[in-house]
C-alpha positions in Angstrom: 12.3 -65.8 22.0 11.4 -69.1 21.1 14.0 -71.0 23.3 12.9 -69.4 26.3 9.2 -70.5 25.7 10.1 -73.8 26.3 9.9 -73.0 29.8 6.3 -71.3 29.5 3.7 -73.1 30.9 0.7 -71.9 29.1 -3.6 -72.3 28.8 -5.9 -71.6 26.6 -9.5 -71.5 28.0 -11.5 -71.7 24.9 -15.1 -73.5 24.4 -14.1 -73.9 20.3 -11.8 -76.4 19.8 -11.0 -75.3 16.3 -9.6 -72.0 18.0 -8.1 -74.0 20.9 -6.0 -76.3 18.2 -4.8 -72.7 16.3 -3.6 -71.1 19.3 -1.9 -74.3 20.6 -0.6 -74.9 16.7 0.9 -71.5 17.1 2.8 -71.9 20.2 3.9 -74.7 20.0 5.7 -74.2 16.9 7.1 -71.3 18.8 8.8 -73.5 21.5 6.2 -73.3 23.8 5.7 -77.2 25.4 3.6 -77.0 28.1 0.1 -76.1 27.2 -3.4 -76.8 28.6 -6.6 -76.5 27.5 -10.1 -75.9 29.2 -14.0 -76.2 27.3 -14.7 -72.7 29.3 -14.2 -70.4 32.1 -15.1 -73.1 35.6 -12.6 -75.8 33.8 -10.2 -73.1 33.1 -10.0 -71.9 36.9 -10.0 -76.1 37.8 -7.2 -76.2 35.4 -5.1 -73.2 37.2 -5.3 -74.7 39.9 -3.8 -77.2 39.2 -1.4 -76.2 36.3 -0.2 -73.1 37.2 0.2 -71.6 33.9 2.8 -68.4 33.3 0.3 -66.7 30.9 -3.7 -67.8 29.9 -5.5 -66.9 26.7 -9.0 -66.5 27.4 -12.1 -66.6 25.3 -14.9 -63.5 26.0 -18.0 -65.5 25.4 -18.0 -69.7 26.4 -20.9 -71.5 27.7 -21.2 -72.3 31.7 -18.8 -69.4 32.7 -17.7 -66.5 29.9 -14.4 -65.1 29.9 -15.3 -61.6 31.9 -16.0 -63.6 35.0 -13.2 -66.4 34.8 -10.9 -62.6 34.7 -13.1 -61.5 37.4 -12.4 -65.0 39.4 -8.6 -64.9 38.9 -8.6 -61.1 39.6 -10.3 -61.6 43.2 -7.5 -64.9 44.8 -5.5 -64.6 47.2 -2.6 -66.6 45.8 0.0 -65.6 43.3 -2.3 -66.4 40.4 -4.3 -63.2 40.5 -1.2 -62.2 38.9 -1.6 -64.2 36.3 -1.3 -62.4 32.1 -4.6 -63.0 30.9 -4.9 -62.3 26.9 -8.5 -61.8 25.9 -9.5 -63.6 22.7 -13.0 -62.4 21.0 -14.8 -62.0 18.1 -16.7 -59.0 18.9 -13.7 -56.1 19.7 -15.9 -53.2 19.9 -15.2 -50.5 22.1 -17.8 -51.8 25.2 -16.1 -55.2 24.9 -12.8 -53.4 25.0 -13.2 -51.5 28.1 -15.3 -54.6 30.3 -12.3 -56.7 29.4 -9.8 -54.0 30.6 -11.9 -52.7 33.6 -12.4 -56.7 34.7 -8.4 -56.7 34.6 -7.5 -58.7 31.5 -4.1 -57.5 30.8 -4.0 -57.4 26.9 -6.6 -58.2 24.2 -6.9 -59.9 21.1 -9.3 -59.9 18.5 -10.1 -62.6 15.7 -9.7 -63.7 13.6 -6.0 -64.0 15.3 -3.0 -64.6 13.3 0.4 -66.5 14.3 1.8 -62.9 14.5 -1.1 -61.3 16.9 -0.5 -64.2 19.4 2.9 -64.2 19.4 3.1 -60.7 20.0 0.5 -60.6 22.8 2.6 -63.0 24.4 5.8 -60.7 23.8 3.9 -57.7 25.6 3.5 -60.1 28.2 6.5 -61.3 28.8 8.8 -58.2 27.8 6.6 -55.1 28.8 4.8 -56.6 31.8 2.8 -53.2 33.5 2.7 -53.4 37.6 -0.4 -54.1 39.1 -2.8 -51.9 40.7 -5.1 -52.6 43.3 -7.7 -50.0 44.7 -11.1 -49.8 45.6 -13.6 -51.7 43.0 -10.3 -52.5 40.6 -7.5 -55.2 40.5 -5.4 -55.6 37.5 -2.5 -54.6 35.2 -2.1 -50.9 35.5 -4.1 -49.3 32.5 -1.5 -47.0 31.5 1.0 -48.3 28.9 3.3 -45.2 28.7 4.4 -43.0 31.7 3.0 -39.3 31.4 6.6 -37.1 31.0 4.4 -34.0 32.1 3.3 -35.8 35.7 4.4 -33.6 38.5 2.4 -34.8 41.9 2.0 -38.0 44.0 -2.1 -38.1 42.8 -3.0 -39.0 39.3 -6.9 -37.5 40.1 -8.6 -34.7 42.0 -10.7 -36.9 44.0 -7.0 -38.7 45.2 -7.1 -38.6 48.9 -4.2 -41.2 49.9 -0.6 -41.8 48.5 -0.5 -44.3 46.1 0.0 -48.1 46.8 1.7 -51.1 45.0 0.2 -54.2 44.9 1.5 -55.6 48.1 0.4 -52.3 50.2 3.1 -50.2 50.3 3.6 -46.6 49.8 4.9 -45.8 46.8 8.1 -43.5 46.5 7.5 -40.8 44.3 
């Protein structure tokens, strides 16, 4: 893996630059070269623009803009970087922190204290097990499922379902 991260452009929007210098620390030992940094959430969506990183680790709580509404930001553009992996770093991993971050479309989640292995293997899910993207009413995000259901039968996940499913782009999808 750690040839091919060479080629990763990568951010970490962080407002503590002790955790800032042991994510970078971490990938860049594991190839990774291109890295950029942002103080919180505004500079961080200042920085995608112009960076256009592959994959962002985000803080959940930085001063001026937290890491819930620089998701919720990314989540809402037009362009290719709502696609954008977005690992969620915090301190706090309780349950209600769990399920903002996920339900605000963070794509995996992290909880310190982190260890070289923990962000190196948030990275791998990213990379090596991305999930498609869903986009419906109120939600836009990696799809919260992480294993098919072998017992699905039907073209509707819920009861209150009324139209076919859609990928990201629109379309029907084939079931």
């Amino acid at each position: 893996m750690a040839n091919g991260l060479a080629a990763l452009r990568l951010m970490v929007v962080d407002d503590n630059p002790q955790m800032c210098e042991i994510v970078g620390a971490v990938l860049a030992s594991a190839g990774v070269r291109a890295l950029r940094y942002a103080p919180d959430g505004r500079q961080g969506l200042k920085a995608l623009a112009e960076f256009k990183p592959d994959v962002c680790y985000v803080d959940y709580e930085m001063p001026v803009m937290d890491g819930l509404d620089f998701v919720s930001h990314v989540r809402a553009m037009s362009t290719d970087e709502r696609y954008l992996p977005i690992i969620m770093l915090t301190g706090h991993s309780d349950l209600k922190r769990l399920n903002a971050a996920r339900d605000r479309g963070v794509t995996e989640f992290l909880a310190k204290p982190v260890t070289p292995k923990t962000i190196l293997t948030r990275l791998s899910a990213v990379i090596f097990r991305p999930r498609p993207f869903i986009s419906c009413e109120g939600f836009f995000g990696p799809d919260r499922r992480r294993r098919p259901s072998d017992d699905y039968t039907g073209p509707l996940r819920r009861s209150t379902d009324r139209l076919p499913p859609r990928d990201t782009r629109g379309d029907v999808l084939e079931l």
